[in-house]
VEXKE-97800 format. One record per residue (C-alpha): x, z, y; residue number from 1. Coordinates in pm, 1 decimal, always signed. Layout:
<rs>
((X, Z, Y), NUM) ...
</rs>
This chain:
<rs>
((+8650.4, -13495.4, -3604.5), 1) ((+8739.1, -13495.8, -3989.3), 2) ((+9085.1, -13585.7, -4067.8), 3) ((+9154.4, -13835.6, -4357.1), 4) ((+9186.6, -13614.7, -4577.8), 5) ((+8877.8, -13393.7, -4516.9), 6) ((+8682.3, -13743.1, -4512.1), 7) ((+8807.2, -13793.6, -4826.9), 8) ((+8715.1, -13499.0, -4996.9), 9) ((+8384.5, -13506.8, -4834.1), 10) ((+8357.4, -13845.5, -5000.0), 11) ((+8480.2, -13703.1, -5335.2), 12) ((+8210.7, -13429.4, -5336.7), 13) ((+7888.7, -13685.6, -5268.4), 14) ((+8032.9, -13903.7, -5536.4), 15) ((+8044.6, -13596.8, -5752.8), 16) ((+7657.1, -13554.4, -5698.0), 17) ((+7598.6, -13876.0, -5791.2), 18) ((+7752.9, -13897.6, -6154.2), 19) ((+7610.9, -13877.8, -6461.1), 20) ((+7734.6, -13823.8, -6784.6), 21) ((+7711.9, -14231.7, -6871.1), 22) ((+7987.2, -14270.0, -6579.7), 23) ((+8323.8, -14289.4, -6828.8), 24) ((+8485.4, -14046.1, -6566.5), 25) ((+8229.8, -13773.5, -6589.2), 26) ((+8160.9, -13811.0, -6929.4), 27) ((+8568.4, -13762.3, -7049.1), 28) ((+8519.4, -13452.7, -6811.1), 29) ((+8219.1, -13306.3, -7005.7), 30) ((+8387.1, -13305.5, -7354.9), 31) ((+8761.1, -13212.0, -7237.3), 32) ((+8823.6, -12920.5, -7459.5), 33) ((+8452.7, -12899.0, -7573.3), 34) ((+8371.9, -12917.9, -7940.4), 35) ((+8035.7, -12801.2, -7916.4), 36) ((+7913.5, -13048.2, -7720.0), 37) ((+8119.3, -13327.7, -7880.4), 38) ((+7952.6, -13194.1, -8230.0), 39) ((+7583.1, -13207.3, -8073.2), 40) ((+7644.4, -13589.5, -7943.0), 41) ((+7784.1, -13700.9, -8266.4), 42) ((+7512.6, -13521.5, -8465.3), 43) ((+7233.2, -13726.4, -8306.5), 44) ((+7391.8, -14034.1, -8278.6), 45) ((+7481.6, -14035.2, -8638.6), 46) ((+7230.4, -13830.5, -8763.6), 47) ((+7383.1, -13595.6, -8962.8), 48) ((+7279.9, -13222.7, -8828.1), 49) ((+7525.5, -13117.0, -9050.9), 50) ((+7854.6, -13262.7, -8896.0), 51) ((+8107.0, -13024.3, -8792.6), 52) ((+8344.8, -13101.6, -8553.8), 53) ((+8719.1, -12943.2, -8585.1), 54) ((+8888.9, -13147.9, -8296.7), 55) ((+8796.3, -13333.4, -8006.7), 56) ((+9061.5, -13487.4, -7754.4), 57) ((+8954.4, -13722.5, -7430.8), 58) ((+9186.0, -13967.2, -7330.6), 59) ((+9407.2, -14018.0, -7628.8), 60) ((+9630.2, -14297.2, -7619.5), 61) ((+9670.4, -14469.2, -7912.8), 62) ((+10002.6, -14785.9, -7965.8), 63) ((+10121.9, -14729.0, -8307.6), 64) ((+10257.5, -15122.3, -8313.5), 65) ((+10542.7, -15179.2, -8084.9), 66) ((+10461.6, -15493.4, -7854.6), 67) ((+10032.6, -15445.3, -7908.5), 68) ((+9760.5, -15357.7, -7665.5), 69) ((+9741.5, -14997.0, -7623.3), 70) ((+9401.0, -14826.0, -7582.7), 71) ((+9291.9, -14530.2, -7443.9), 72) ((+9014.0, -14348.1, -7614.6), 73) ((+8681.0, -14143.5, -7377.4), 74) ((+8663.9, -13911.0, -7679.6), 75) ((+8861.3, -13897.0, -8035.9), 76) ((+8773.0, -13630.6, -8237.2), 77) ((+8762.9, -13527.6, -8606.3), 78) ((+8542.1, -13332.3, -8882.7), 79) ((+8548.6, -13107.4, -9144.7), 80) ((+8584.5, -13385.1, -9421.3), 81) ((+8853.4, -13542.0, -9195.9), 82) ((+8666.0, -13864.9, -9113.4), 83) ((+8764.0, -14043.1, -8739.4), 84) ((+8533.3, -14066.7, -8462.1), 85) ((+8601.6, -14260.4, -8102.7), 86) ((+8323.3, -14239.4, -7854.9), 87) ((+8314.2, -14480.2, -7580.9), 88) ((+8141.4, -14526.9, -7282.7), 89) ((+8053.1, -14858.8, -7151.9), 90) ((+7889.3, -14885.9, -6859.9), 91) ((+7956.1, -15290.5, -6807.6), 92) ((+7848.6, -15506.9, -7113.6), 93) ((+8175.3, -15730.8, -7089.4), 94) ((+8335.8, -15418.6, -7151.6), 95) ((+8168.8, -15364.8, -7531.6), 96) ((+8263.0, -15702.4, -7657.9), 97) ((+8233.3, -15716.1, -8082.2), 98) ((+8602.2, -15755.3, -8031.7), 99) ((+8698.6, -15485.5, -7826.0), 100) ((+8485.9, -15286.0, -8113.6), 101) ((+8661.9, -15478.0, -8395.0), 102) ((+9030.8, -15366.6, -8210.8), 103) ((+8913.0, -14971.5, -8129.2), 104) ((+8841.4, -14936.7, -8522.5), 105) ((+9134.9, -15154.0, -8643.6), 106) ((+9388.6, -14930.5, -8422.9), 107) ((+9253.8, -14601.7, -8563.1), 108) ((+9338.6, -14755.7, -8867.8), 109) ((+9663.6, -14832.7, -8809.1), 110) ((+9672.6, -14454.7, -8651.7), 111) ((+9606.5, -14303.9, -8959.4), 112) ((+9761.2, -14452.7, -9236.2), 113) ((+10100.8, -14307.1, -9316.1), 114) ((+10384.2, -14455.4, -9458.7), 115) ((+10384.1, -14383.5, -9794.5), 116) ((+9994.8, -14320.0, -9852.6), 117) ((+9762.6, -14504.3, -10070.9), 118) ((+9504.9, -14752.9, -9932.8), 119) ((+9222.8, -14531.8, -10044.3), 120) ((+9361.2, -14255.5, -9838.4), 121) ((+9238.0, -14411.6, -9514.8), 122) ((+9002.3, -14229.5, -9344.5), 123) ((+8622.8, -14322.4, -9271.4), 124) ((+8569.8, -14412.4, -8946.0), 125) ((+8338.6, -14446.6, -8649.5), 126) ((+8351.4, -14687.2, -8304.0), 127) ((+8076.7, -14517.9, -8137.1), 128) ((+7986.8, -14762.8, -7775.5), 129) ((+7688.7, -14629.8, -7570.7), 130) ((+7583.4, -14938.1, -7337.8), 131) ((+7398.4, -14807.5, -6986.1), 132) ((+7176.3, -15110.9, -7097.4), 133) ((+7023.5, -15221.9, -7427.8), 134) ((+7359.2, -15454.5, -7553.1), 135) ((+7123.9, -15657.1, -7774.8), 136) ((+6771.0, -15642.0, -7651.7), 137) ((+6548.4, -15521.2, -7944.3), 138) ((+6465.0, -15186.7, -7813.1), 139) ((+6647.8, -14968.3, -8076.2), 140) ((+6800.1, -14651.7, -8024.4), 141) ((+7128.0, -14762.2, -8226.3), 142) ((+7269.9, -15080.3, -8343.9), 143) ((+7471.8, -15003.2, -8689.6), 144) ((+7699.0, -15256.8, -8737.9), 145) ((+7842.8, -15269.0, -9106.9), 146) ((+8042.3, -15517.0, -9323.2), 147) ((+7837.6, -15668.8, -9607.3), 148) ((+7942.9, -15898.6, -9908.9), 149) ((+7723.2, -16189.5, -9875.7), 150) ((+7748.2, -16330.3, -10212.2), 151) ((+7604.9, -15989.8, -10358.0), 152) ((+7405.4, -15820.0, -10029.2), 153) ((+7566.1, -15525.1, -10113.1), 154) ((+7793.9, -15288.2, -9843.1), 155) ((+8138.7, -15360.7, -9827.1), 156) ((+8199.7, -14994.0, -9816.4), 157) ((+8509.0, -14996.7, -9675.9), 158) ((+8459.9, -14663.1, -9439.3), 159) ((+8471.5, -14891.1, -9134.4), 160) ((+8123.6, -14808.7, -8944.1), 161) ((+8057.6, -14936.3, -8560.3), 162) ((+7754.4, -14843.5, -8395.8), 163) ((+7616.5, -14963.5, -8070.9), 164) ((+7381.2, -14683.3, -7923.3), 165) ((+7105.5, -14852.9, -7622.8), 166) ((+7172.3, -14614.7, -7314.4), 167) ((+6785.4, -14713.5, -7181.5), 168) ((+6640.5, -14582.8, -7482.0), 169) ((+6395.5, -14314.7, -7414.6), 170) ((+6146.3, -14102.1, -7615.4), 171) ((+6063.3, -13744.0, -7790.4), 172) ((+6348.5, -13791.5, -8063.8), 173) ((+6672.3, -13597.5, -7987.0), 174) ((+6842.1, -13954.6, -7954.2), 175) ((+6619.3, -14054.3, -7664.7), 176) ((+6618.1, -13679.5, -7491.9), 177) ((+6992.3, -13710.7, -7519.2), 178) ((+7026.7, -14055.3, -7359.8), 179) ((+6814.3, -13916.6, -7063.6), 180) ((+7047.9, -13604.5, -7019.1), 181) ((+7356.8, -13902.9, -7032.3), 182) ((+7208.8, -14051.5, -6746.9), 183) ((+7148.3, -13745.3, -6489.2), 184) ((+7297.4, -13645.7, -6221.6), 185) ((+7117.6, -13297.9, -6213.1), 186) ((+7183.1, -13032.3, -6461.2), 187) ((+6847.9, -12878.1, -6394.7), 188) ((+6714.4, -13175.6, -6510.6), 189) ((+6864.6, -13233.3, -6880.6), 190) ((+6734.1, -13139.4, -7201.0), 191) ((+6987.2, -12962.8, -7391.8), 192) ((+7152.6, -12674.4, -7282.3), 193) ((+7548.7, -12771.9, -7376.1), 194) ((+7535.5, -13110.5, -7143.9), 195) ((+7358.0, -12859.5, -6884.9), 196) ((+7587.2, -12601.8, -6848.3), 197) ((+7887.9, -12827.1, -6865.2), 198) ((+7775.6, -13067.6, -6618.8), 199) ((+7630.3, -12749.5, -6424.2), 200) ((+7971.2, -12622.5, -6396.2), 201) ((+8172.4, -12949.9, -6297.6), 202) ((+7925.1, -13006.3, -6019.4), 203) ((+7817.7, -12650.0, -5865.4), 204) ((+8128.5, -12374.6, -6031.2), 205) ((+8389.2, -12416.7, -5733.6), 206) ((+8649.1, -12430.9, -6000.5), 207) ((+8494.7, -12700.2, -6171.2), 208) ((+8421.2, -12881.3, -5884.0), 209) ((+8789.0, -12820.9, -5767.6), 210) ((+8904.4, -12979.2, -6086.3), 211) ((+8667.3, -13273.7, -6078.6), 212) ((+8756.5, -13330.5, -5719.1), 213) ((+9194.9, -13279.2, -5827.7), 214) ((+9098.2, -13544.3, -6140.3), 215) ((+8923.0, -13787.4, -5866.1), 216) ((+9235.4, -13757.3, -5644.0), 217) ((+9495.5, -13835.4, -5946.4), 218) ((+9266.0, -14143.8, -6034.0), 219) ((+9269.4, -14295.8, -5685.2), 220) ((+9634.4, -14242.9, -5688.6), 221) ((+9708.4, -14366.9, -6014.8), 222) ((+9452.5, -14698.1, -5915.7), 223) ((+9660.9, -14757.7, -5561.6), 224) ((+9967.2, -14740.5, -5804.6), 225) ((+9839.4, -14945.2, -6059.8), 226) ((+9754.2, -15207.4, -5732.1), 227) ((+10108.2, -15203.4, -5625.8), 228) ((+10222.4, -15314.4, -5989.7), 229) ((+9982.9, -15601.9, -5977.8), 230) ((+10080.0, -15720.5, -5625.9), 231) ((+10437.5, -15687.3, -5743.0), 232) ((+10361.4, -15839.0, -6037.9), 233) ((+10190.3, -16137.9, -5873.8), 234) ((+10498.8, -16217.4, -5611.2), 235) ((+10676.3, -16237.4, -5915.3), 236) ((+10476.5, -16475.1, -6054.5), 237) ((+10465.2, -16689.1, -5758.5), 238) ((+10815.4, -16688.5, -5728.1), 239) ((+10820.1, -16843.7, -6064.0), 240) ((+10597.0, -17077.2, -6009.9), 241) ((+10780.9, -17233.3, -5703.8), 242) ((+11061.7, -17255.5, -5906.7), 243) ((+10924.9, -17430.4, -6212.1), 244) ((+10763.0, -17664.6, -5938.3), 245) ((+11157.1, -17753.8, -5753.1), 246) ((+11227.5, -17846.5, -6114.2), 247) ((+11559.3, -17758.9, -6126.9), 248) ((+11575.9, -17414.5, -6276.0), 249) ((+11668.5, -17309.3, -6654.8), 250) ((+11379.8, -17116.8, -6785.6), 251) ((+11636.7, -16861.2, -6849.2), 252) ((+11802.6, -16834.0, -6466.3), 253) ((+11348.6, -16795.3, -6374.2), 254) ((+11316.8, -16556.7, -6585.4), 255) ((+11625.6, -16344.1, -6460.0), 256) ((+11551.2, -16439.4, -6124.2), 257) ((+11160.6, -16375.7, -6083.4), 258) ((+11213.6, -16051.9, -6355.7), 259) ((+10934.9, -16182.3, -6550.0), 260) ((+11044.5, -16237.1, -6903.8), 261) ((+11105.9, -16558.8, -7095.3), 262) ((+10763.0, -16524.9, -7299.1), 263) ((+10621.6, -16491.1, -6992.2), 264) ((+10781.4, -16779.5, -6782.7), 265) ((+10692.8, -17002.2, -7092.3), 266) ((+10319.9, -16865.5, -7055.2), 267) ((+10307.3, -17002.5, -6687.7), 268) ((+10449.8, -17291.3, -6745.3), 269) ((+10234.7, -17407.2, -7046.5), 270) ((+9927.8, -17273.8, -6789.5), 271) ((+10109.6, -17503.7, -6533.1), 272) ((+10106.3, -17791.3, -6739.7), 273) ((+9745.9, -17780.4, -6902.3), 274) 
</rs>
């Protein structure tokens, strides 16, 4: 009989087989200290053969603003002529929102402009989302989304450039061969040979699969963790809430009571109220 932990990994290892480089997981995986295949994606989806890639880092936290919403780019990277490039994957459509888009390209921003520097030296830059499904239904391979002056109909050319790429898109161009390869689980079955070997190696090298099956293990601890925080955070909350319903607390004495701050305590009670 398997112990827990054998039952786990055995778990880990047929989830393994099933992923596919449009699973966020997988894909962060695939480019982690791989420029070459980071240059080939962002040549197609672009289409500029020429791009050259010069740095490429997965998970990159970005919270230049004390007090805002930090993000966590899939994949940052950077080319020769120094423009800005975050590629996400979005499996849910909730989760590519014009909004979230509209945040991901005004933090980059905010990343790159020092103190000190002109306006015009802000980078270009580009919010690349690939949707599993086709986010607005017209059956193109990308959506560009760019900011236009409406009393002239000319660009706004501001170097801000979003672009929505439709994960079902299929078809002979490199685009639609490299949207297949984003959704396979087999190497053997991908067109180009960089997604291939990398996603050969994660799946079927023992050391790969030994580090996809370590990064699996750190996520499922780090989500049980992140489940503690909420329950926490939601006794606090209740706790809060009974004591704005007695009526007879301070806001302040909640607040130091519960541990929730005073923003906070204000929040529930406005939600309380409404």
């Amino acid at each position: 009989m398997l112990t827990t932990a054998e039952q786990q990994h055995q778990e880990d290892l047929q989830r393994l087989r099933d992923l596919r480089p449009i699973d966020d997981d997988f894909m962060r995986c695939l480019f982690k200290d791989n420029i070459p295949l980071a240059e080939l994606v962002l040549r197609i989806i672009t289409d500029k053969p020429d791009l050259i890639i010069t740095d490429c880092e997965t998970q990159k936290d970005m919270k230049r603003l004390a007090g805002a919403r930090s993000i966590c780019l899939d994949a940052y990277g950077t080319d020769s002529a120094g423009k800005r490039y975050d590629l996400e994957i979005q499996r849910q459509e909730k989760g590519a929102d014009p909004h979230r888009a509209r945040y991901h390209s005004s933090v980059m921003d905010v990343e790159n402009l020092h103190s000190g520097q002109d306006f015009k030296e802000l980078p270009d830059t580009y919010t690349i989302f690939i949707i599993e499904k086709d986010f607005y239904g017209k059956g193109e391979p990308v959506y560009p989304i760019e900011r236009i002056n409406l009393a002239t109909g000319k660009f706004f050319e501001d170097g801000e450039h979003i672009l929505y790429v439709n994960g079902e898109y299929r078809g002979e161009s490199n685009l639609g061969k490299l949207m297949h390869d984003f959704n396979c689980t087999q190497a053997s079955d991908m067109n180009f040979e960089l997604m291939a070997d990398r996603t050969r190696y994660l799946k079927e090298n023992p050391k790969g699969v030994s580090e996809m099956c370590r990064i699996m293990e750190d996520m499922r601890n780090e989500s049980l963790k992140e489940g503690i925080k909420e329950g926490i955070k939601e006794g606090m909350k209740e706790a809060a809430l009974r004591m704005l319903a007695a009526g007879k607390y301070a806001l302040e004495e909640i607040a130091n009571i519960s541990g929730l701050s005073l923003e906070e305590v204000n929040q529930l009670k406005a939600e309380r109220n409404a």
